[in-house]
N, C-alpha and C positions, 0 to 999 in steps of 0.2 A: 693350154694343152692342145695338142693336134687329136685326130680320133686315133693315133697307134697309143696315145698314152693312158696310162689308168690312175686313178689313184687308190690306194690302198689306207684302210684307217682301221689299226689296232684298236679290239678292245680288251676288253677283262671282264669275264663272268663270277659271279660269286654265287652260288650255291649252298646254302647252309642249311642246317639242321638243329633243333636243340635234342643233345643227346638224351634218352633216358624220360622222355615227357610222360609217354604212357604210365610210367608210376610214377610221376606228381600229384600229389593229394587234389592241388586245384589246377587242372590240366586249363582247364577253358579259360580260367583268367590268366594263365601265362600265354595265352594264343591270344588273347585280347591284347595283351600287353608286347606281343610279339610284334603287332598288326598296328596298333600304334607306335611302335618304337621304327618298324618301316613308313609310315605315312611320316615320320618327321625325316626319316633321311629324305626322301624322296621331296620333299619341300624344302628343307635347306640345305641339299647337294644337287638340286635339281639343272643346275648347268653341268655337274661332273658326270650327267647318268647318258647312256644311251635309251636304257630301258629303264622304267622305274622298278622298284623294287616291289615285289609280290608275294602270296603266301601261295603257294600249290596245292601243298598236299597238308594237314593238321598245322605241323609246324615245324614242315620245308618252307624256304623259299629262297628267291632269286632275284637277280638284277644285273646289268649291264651297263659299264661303268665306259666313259671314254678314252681316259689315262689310267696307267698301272700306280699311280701315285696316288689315284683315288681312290684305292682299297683300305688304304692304311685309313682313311680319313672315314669312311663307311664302316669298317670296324670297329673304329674306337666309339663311334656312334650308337651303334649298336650293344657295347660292351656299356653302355650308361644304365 
């Protein structure tokens, strides 16, 4: 590459939420189980991530994938 060039690299953010937790009987253990269900993506997608995946807010959270074909694969992950 000369210095006029750049490169440019797509990603994909994922942003979730689980709907409706505040009135789950056992709110803390589906945030526990939230929180383990990201520490496995993030270790066995850990080449597809830009970002690992995190909890924010109760049980928001996020992550930053490198290809758009790694969503599919992070979601079904998550949907276990």
């Amino acid at each position: 590459m000369t210095g006029t060039e750049s490169s440019t690299e797509l990603y994909a953010a994922i942003i979730g939420d689980i709907r409706g937790s505040r009135d789950l009987p056992d709110r803390a253990e589906v945030q526990r189980r939230l929180e383990s269900a990201l520490e496995q993506v993030n270790d066995g997608l850990r080449d597809e991530l830009a970002a690992g995946f995190v909890v924010t807010l109760g049980d928001e959270f996020q992550g930053l994938v490198r290809k758009a074909g790694s969503v599919v694969r992070v979601l079904n992950a998550l949907d276990q």
